[in-house]
C-alpha positions as CSV (number, residue, x, y, z in Angstrom):
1,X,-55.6,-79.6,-88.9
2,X,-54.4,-79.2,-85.2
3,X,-51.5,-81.2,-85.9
4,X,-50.5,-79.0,-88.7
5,X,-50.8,-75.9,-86.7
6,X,-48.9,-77.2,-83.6
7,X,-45.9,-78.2,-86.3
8,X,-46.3,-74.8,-87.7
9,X,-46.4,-73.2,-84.2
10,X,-43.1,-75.4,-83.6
11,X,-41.2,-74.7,-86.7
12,X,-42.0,-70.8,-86.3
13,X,-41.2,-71.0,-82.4
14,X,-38.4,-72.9,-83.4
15,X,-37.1,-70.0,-85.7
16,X,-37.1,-67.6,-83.1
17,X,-34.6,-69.3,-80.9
18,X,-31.2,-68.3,-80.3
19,X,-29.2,-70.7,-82.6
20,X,-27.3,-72.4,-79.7
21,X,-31.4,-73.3,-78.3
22,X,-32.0,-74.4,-82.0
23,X,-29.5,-76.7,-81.9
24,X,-29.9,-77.9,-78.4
25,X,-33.5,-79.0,-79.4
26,X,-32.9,-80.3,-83.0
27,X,-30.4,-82.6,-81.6
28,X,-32.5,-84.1,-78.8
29,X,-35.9,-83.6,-80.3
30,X,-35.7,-84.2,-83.9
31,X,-32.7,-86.4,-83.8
32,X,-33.0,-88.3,-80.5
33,X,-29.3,-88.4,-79.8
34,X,-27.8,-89.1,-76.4
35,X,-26.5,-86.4,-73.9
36,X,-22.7,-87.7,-74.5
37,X,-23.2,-86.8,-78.5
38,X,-25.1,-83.7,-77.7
39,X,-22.3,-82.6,-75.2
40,X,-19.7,-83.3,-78.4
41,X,-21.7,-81.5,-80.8
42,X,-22.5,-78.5,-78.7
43,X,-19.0,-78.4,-76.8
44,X,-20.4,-78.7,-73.8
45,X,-17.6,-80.3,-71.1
46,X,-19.9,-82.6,-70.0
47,X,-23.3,-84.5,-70.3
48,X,-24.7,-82.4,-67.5
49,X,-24.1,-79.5,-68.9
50,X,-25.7,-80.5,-72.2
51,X,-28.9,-82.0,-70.6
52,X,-28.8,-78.2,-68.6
53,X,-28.7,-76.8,-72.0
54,X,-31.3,-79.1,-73.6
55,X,-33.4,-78.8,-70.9
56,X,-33.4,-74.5,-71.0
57,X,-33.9,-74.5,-74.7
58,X,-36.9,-76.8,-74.3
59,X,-38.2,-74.1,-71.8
60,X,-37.4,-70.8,-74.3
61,X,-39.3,-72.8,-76.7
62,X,-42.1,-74.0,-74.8
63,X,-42.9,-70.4,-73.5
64,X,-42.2,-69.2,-77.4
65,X,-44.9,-71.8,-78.2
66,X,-47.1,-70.4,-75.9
67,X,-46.8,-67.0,-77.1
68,X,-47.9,-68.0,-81.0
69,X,-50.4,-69.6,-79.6
């Protein structure tokens, strides 16, 4: 049961994102790729700047989180 609410807490936090967050977690959470393929798929100029963009969306979502919760 708690693990079904804190996917459900996830997937609505998730939602709420701006799309550019969405897609910064999906691709490092969910997918598990590497900053170099996350920099190409966000076009970010470099892997820095994609683990800076991971690492903010991570934050927007875990405060989200803690707002559903």
């Amino acid at each position: 049961m708690i693990g079904r609410e804190a996917l459900e807490r996830y997937e609505e936090s998730l939602a709420r994102l701006r799309p550019e967050d969405r897609d910064a977690v999906q691709l490092k959470v969910e997918l598990g790729l590497p900053y170099p393929e996350i920099a190409r798929e966000l076009g970010k100029p470099t892997t820095t700047a994609a683990r800076m963009a991971v690492s903010r969306a991570l934050v927007r979502l875990a405060l989200e989180m803690r707002r559903r919760a």
